[in-house]
N, C-alpha and C positions, 0 to 999 in steps of 0.2 A: 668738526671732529671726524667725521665719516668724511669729508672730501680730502682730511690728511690719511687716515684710514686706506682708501683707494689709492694714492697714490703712494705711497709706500708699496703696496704691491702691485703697481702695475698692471696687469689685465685680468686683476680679480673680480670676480663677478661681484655686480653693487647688489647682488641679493645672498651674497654672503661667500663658503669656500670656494675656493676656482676647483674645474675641473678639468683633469688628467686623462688622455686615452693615447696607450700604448701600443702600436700597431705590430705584429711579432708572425712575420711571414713565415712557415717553416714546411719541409720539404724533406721526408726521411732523416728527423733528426731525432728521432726515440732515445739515442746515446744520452745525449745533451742535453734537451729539454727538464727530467728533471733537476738537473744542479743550475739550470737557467735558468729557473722559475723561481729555486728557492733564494736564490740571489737578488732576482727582482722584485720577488715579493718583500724581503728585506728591506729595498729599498723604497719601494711605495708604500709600505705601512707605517716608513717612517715620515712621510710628506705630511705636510698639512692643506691634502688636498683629495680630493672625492676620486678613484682613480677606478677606468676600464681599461682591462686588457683584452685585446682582441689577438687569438690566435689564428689566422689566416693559414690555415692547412690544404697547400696546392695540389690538390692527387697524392699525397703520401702512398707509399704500398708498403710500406713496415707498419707498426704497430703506433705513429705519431700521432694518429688521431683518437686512438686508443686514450692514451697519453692523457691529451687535452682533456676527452672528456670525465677521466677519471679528476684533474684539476677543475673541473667544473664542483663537481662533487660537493669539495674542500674549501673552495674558495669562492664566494658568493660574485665578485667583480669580476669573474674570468668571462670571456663572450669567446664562440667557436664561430668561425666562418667558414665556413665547409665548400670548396669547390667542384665545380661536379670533375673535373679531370685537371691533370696539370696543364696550365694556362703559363709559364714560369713567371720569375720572380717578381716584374715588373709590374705585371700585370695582379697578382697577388698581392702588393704594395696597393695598388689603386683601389683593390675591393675593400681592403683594413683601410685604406683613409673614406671610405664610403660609408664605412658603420662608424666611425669615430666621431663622438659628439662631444666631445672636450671641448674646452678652451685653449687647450695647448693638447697636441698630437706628438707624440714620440716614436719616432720608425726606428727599429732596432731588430736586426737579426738574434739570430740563438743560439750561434756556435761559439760565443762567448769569445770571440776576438773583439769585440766589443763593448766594455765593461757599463752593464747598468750601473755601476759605481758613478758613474758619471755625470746620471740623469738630473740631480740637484743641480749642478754647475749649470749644467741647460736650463733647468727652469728660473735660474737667477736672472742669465741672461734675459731672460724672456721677458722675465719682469723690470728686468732694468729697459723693457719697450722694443726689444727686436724680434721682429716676425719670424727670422727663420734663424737659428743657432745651431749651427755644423760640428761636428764632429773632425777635426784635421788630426790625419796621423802623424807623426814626428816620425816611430818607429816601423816597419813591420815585420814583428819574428815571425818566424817558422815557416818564414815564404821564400823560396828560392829566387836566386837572384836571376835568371830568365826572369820569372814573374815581377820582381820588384823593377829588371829592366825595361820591360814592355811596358808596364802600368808608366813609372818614370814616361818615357815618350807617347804615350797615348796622352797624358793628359799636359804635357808641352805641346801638341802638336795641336789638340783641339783648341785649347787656348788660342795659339796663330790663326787657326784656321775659321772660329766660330765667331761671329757677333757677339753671341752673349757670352760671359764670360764664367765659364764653371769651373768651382773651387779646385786648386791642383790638391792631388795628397787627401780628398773626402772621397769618402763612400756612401752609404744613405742613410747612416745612423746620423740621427739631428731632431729638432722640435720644430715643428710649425704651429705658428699662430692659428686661434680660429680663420680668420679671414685669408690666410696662407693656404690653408687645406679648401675653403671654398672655390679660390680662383683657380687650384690644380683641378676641383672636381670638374669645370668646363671644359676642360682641355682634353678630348678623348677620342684621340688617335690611336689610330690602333696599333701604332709602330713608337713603342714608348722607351725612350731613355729619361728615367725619371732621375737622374743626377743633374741633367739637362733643363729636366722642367720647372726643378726646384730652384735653377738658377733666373729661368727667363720668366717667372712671374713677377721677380725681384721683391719690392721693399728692404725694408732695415736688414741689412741681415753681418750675424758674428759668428767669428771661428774660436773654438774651444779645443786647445791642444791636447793629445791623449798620446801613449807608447799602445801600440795594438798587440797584443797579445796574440800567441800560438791558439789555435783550434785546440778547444778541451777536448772534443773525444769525435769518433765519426770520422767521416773521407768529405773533402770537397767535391761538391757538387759541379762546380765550375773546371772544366780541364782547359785547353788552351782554344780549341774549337769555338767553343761556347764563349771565351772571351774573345776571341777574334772576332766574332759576330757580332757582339755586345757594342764590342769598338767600331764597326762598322754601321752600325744602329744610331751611336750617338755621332758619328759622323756627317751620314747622309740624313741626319733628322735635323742637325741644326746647324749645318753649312750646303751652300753647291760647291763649294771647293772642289770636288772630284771633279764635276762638269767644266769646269773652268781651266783644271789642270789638263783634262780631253783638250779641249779648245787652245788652250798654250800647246802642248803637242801638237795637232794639226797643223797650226802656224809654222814652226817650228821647222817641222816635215815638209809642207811647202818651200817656204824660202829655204829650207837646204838643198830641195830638189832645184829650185830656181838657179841658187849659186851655181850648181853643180852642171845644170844645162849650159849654163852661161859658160863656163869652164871648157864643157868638151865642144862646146861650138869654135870657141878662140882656139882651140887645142888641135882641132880639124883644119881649120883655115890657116893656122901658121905650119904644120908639122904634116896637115893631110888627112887620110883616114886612118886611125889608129887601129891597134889590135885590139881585137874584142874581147872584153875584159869579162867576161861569164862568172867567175867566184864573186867581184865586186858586185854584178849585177844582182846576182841571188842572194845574197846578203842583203842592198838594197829593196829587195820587194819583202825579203823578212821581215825586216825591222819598219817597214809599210803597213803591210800585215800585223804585225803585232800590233803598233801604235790603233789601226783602226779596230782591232776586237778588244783592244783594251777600253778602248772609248766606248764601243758598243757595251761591253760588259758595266760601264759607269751609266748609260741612259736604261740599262735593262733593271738595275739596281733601285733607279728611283722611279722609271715606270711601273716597276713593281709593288713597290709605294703606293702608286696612287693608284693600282687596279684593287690593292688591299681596301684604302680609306674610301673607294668608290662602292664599293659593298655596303657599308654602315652596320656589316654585323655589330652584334654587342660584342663589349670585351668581355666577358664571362656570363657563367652562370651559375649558382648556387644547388649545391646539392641539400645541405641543411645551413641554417643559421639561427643559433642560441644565444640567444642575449641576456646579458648577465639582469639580474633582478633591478629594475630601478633605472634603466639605461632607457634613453629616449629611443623611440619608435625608430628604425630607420626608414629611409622614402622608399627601397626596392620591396616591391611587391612580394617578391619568390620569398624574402625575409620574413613577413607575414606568417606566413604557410608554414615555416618550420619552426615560429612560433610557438604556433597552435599543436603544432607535432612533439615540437618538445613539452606542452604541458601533459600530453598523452604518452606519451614512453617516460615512466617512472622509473625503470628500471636499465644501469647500465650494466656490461657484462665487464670482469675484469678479469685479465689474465693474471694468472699469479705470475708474472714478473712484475709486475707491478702494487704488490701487495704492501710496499713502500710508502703510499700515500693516505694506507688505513689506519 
């Protein structure tokens, strides 16, 4: 009876409910947060399952962590992860799967393009035995089509370009397995494209179709800079392609200089000394020029790289971290500390625009 029991759900704990942890990175989003919370909480209160939400607040400088802690308040499974500055997204992602002691992990932004509506569908899959359950858009309103064109070849072109093979059309909303989020926790480079990481751990893993909804309220944070670089991250982190495409150029460059001597040597010897061609020529050392600072700009890129990952700074550090009542201990130390601090500050302060959650 208990071993039909178990396997009817899948990677429920043999000592009884499984457990849920929600990771929800957020970043100046005070607009949104409360109608994304009351939505999620909707939908984990309806689970039949033990559930922490952790709110990963990366240096907010609005009122976001305000926010959170007033949802501490109200809701006994809220956990706050407090960063001491913004560290961005990526890296915020990794601290929330670091406090996450679930059985299943759920990474989910909070601009609400992302419907927790959804999260049951994920934890079926999960249970039907796959370690990692994606989130694939079908649709994306409210994004200009620049953006929808760039994302489109960004993630054709990684596909060609990378080993591993990362989902076209996802972004980071999905589930991980317990043992999914352990084998990400090794991996701690400081130069992280974690759409990439979620891909090259592998195991089982399913796509779950969704239409992505318009941003409910607030500005993106991401302008086109910042995805340019993002693209460039997951690039140079999980292909040498660039290098390679250097080294095809050089080639390239070579044997067409080759051809090209070959040419005016025959061109000299049958016809004599020719006129001296000066526009041709300067154009040739241009396009020399360029090809070599373009290459150096591709070895400056990943040498950069590795003067980062030759440090072994940490990827963050903790200004406070609240754990909800009941939640297992996490390993980082500095979490300890603001344990012990949060059972000593009894009192939060609230602004009345927030008087909403009283």
């Amino acid at each position: 009876m208990l071993l039909n029991e178990m396997t009817k759900s899948g990677h429920q704990s043999s000592f009884g409910m499984s457990t849920l942890s929600v990771v929800v990175p957020v970043y100046n989003e005070q607009e949104v947060l409360p109608e994304f919370h009351r939505r999620l909480s909707a939908v984990v209160e309806s689970l039949d399952m033990s559930t922490q939400v952790i709110y990963v607040n990366d240096g907010s400088t609005d009122s976001t962590l305000e926010v959170i802690n007033v949802l501490r308040t109200h809701y006994n499974w809220v956990t706050l992860v407090d960063l001491s500055r913004n560290f961005g997204k990526e890296i915020a992602l990794t601290a929330g799967l670091d406090h996450a002691h679930g059985e299943a992990v759920i990474v989910i932004d909070a601009d609400l393009q992302d419907p927790p509506e959804l999260i049951p569908e994920l934890i079926h899959q999960w249970r039907a035995g796959y370690d990692v359950v994606y989130a694939k858009r079908t649709t994306r309103h409210g994004e200009g089509m620049i953006k929808k064109a760039t994302a489109f070849m960004f993630y054709r072109l990684i596909q060609k370009v990378s080993h591993v093979k990362i989902p076209e059309d996802t972004g980071d909303y999905r589930l991980l397995s317990r043992r999914a989020v352990e084998a990400l926790s090794q991996l701690r480079e400081q130069h992280r494209f974690m759409k990439g990481l979620f891909a090259w751990i592998g195991y089982p893993q399913k796509a779950v179709s969704y239409q992505r909804a318009p941003r409910f309220a607030g500005a993106t944070k991401w302008n086109y800079w910042k995805l340019w670089n993002l693209a460039l991250e997951g690039i140079t982190s999980f292909t040498i392609g660039p290098l390679k495409i250097a080294t095809y150029l050089g080639l390239i460059s070579a044997l067409g200089a080759l051809l090209y001597g070959t040419y005016m040597i025959l061109r000299t010897l049958i016809y004599g000394n020719p006129v001296p061609g000066y526009p041709s020529l300067l154009i040739f050392i241009l396009l020399i020029g360029g090809i070599q600072l373009f290459s150096i700009g591709i070895l400056g890129e990943y040498l950069g790289r590795i003067f980062d990952e030759s440090k072994k700074r940490p990827l963050y550090f903790l200004n406070t971290c609240r754990m909800a009542p009941g939640s297992s201990r996490p390993k980082l130390a500095a979490c300890d500390r603001s344990v012990l601090l949060d059972q000593i500050d009894k009192t939060e302060t609230i602004s009345p625009s927030l008087e909403i959650f009283r």
